[in-house]
C-alpha positions as CSV (number, residue, x, y, z in Angstrom):
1,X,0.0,0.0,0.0
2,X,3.1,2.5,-0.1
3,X,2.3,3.8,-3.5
4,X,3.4,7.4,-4.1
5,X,3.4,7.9,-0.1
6,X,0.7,9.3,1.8
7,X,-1.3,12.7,2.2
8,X,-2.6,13.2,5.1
9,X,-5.3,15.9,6.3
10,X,-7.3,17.5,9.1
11,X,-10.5,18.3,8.6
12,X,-12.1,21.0,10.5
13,X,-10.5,24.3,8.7
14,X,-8.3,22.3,6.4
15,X,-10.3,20.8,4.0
16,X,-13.7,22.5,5.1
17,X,-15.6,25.1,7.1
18,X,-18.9,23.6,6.9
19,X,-20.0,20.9,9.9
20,X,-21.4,18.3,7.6
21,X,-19.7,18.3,4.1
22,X,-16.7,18.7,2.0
23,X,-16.7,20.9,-0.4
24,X,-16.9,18.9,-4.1
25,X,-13.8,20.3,-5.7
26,X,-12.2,19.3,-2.6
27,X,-13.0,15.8,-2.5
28,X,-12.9,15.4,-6.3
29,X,-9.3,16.3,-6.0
30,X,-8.8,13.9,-3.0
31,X,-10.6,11.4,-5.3
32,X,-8.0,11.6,-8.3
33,X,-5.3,12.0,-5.8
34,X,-6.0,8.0,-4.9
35,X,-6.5,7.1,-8.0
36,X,-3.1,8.1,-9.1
37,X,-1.4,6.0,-6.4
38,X,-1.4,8.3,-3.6
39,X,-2.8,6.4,0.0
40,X,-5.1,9.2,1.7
41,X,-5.7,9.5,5.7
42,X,-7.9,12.0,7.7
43,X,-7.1,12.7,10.7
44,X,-9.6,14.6,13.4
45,X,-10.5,15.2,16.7
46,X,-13.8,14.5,15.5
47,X,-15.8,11.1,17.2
48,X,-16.3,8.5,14.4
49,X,-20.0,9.5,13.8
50,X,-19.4,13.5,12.9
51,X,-16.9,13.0,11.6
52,X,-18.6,10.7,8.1
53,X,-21.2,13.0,8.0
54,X,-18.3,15.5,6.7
55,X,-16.2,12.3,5.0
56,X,-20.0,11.3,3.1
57,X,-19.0,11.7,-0.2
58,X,-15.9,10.3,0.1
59,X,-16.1,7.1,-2.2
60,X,-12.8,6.0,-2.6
61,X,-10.1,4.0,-0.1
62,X,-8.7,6.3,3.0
63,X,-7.4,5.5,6.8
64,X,-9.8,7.0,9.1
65,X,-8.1,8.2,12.8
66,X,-11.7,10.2,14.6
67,X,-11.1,10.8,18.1
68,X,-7.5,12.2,17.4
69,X,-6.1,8.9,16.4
70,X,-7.4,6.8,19.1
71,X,-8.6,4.5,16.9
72,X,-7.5,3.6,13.0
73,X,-10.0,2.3,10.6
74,X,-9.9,1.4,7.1
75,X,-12.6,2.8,4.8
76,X,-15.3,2.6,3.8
77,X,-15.4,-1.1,5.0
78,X,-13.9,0.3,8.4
79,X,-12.0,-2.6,8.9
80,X,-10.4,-1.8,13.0
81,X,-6.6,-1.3,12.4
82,X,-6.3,-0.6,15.9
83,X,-7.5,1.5,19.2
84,X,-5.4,3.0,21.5
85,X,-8.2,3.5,24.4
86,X,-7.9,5.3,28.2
87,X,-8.3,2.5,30.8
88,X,-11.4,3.8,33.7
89,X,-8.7,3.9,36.1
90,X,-7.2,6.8,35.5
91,X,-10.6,9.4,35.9
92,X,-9.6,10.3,39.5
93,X,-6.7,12.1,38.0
94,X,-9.6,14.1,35.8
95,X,-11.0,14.8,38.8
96,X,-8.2,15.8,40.4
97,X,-7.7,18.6,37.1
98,X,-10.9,19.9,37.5
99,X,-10.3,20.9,41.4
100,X,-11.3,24.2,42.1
101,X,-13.1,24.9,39.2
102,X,-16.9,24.9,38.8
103,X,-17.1,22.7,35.7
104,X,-17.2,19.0,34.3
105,X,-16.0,16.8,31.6
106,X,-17.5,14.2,29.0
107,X,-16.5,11.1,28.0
108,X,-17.2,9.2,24.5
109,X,-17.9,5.5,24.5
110,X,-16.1,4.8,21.2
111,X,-17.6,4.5,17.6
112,X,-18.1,1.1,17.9
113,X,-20.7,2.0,21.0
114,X,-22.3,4.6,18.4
115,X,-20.4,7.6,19.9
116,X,-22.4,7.9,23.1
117,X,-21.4,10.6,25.3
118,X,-21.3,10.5,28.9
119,X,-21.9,13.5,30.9
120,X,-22.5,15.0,34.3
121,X,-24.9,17.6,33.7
122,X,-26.0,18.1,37.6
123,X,-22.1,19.2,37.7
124,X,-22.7,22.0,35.1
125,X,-23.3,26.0,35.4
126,X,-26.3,27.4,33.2
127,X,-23.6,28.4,31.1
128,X,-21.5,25.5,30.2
129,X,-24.9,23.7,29.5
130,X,-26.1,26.3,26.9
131,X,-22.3,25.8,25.7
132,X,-23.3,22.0,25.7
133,X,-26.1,21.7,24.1
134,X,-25.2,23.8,21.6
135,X,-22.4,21.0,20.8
136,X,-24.5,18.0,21.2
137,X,-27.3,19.6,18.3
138,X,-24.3,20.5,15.9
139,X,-22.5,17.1,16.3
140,X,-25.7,15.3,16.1
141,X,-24.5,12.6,18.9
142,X,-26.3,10.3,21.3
143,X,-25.8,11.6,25.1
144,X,-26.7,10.2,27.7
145,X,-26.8,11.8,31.6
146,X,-25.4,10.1,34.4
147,X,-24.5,10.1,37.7
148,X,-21.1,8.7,37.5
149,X,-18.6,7.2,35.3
150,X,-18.4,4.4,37.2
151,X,-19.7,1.7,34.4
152,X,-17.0,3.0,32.0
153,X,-14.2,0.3,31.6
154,X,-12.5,1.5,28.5
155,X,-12.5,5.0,26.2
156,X,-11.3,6.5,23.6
157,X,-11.4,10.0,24.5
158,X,-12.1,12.5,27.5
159,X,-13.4,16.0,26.2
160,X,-13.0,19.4,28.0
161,X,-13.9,22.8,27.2
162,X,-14.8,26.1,28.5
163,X,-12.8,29.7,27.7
164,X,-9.0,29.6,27.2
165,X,-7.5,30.4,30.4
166,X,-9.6,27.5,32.0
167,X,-8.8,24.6,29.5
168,X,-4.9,25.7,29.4
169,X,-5.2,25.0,33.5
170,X,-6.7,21.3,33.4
171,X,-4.4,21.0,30.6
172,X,-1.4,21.5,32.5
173,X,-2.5,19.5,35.5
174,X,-3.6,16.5,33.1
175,X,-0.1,16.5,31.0
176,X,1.6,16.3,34.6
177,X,0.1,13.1,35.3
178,X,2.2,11.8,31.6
179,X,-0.7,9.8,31.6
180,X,-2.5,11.3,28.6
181,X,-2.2,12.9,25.3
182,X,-3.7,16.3,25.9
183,X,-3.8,19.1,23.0
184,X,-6.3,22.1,23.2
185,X,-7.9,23.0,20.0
186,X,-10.6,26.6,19.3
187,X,-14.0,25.7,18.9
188,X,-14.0,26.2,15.1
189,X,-17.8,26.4,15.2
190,X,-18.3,28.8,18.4
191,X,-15.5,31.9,19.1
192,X,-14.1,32.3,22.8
193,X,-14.6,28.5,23.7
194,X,-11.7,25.8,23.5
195,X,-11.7,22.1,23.6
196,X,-9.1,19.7,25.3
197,X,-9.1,16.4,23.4
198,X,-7.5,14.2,25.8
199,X,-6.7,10.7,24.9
200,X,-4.2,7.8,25.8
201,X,-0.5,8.8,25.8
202,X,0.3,7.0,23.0
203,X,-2.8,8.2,20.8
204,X,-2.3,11.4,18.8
205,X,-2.4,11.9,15.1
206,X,1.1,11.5,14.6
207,X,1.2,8.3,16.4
208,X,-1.6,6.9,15.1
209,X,-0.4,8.0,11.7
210,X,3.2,6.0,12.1
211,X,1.7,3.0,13.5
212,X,-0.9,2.6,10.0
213,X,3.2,3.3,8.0
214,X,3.9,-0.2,10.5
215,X,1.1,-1.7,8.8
216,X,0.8,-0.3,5.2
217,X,3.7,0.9,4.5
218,X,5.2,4.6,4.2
219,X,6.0,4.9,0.7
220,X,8.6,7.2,-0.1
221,X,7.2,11.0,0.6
222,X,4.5,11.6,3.3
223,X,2.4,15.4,3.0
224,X,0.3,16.3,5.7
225,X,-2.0,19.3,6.5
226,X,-3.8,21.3,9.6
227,X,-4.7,24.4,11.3
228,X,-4.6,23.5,14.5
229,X,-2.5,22.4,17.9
230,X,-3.8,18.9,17.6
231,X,-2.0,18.9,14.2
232,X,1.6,19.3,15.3
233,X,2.6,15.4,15.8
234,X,0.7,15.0,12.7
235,X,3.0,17.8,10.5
236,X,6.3,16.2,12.6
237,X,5.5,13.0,11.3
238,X,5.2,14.0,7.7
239,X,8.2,15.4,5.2
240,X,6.1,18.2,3.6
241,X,4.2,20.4,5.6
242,X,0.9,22.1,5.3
243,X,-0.6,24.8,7.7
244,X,-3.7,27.0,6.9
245,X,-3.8,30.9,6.8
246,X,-5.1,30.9,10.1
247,X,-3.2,28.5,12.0
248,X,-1.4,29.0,15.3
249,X,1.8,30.5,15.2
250,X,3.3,27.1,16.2
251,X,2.0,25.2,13.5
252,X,3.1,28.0,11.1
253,X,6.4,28.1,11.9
254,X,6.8,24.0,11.3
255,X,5.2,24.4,7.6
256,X,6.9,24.1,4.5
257,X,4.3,26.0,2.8
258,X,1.3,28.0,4.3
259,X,-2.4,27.7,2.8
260,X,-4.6,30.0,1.3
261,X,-7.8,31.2,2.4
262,X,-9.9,27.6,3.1
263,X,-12.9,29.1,1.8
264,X,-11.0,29.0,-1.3
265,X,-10.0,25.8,-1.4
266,X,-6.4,26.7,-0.4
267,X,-5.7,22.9,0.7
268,X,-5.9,22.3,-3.0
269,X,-3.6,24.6,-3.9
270,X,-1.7,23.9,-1.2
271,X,-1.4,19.9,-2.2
272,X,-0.2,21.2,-5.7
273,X,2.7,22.8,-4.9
274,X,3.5,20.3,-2.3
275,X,3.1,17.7,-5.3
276,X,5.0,19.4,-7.1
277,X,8.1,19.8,-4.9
């Protein structure tokens, strides 16, 4: 499967602004991408289930890491590759993050549970359930209230969110424990909120991404592309480097070529002159 090598993408800002599609020059360029040897992957902090809505259209072989590469499937037969889940045991250190602050966390059961999210909602301000149902309409997911996450054995991913300076605290407390993978990420869908993604240490896009090279092969050039912190191990990982217009500085500075605009297709552009190279 090493063909030409791989190109491998974000989805949220890189390839699309919209929640539920990809625009069609996009994908049709994705599309003749493959079939001219090239092994495609999507990467996202998406769950499985919001993510296809976007990847609908998508009719043609690609690695699929959701959840920030907890999980790799092959698609569209999603064949499991692997998971890379967050054992129960280690929620008390959560808890311990979250000390001092008025707020709560979710969990997601894993696509193969249908993306059910756990929450807490008698833990919640008025605000951060506004906040919350807001996300729960736009993703379109299955949640389901409890009173603890005591019947949770194993995860895929923890979710946090709230306004900058609050996520960068339980960040910093959670990457202490060096028992997760913790990256924040803007809310690309409402401005002033941020989301932690926090999965098992050794689940990130990057990771993910070099363990499906174990299996498939890396070929001999790898492009990748994103716009946000979640992207990093995914551009370190890759020997051309893509970041959107808008990215963080951070991601900026690692990128052998910057995107235009995405609401003009810039990731096609951007793939062209990274082909070309």
């Amino acid at each position: 499967m090493g063909g030409k090598g791989w190109v491998a993408l974000d989805i949220d800002g890189t390839i699309t602004l919209d929640k539920y599609s990809v625009p069609k020059p996009v994908t049709d360029f994705l599309r003749q991408l493959s079939q001219e040897g090239w092994n495609i992957a999507m990467a996202t902090g998406r769950p499985f289930a919001f993510a296809c809505q976007a990847l609908s259209q998508f009719d043609f072989p690609y690695i699929f890491l959701p959840q920030n590469g907890s999980v790799a499937l092959e698609m569209p037969s999603k064949t499991l590759l692997f998971k890379r889940y967050i054992s129960s045991e280690v929620i008390p250190l959560v808890e311990e993050a979250y000390e001092g602050i008025d707020s709560d966390f979710l969990i997601y059961a894993g696509y193969e549970k249908g993306d059910f999210c756990y929450w807490r909602p008698q833990r919640l301000s008025s605000e951060d359930l506004r906040y919350l149902e807001d996300l729960r309409k736009r993703q379109k997911e299955k949640w389901q209230p409890v009173d603890r996450f005591t019947h949770l054995e194993f995860f895929p991913l923890i979710k946090c969110f709230g306004h900058e300076m609050r996520t960068r605290q339980i960040g910093a407390r959670l990457q202490a424990t060096r028992k997760f993978q913790v990256t924040q990420i803007r809310d690309p869908f409402e401005e002033g909120y941020y989301l932690l993604l926090v999965t098992d240490a050794k689940a990130s896009k990057g990771a993910s991404l070099t363990e499906v090279f174990k299996l498939k092969g890396r070929g001999p050039r790898v492009i990748a592309a994103g716009d946000d912190e979640n992207d990093l191990t995914l551009l370190e990982v890759a020997d051309i480097k893509i970041a959107m217009a808008h990215a963080p500085e951070a991601l900026q500075q690692r990128a052998t070529f910057i995107a235009p605009p995405t609401k003009e297709y810039g990731i096609i552009q951007a793939l062209q002159m990274a082909l070309n190279t």
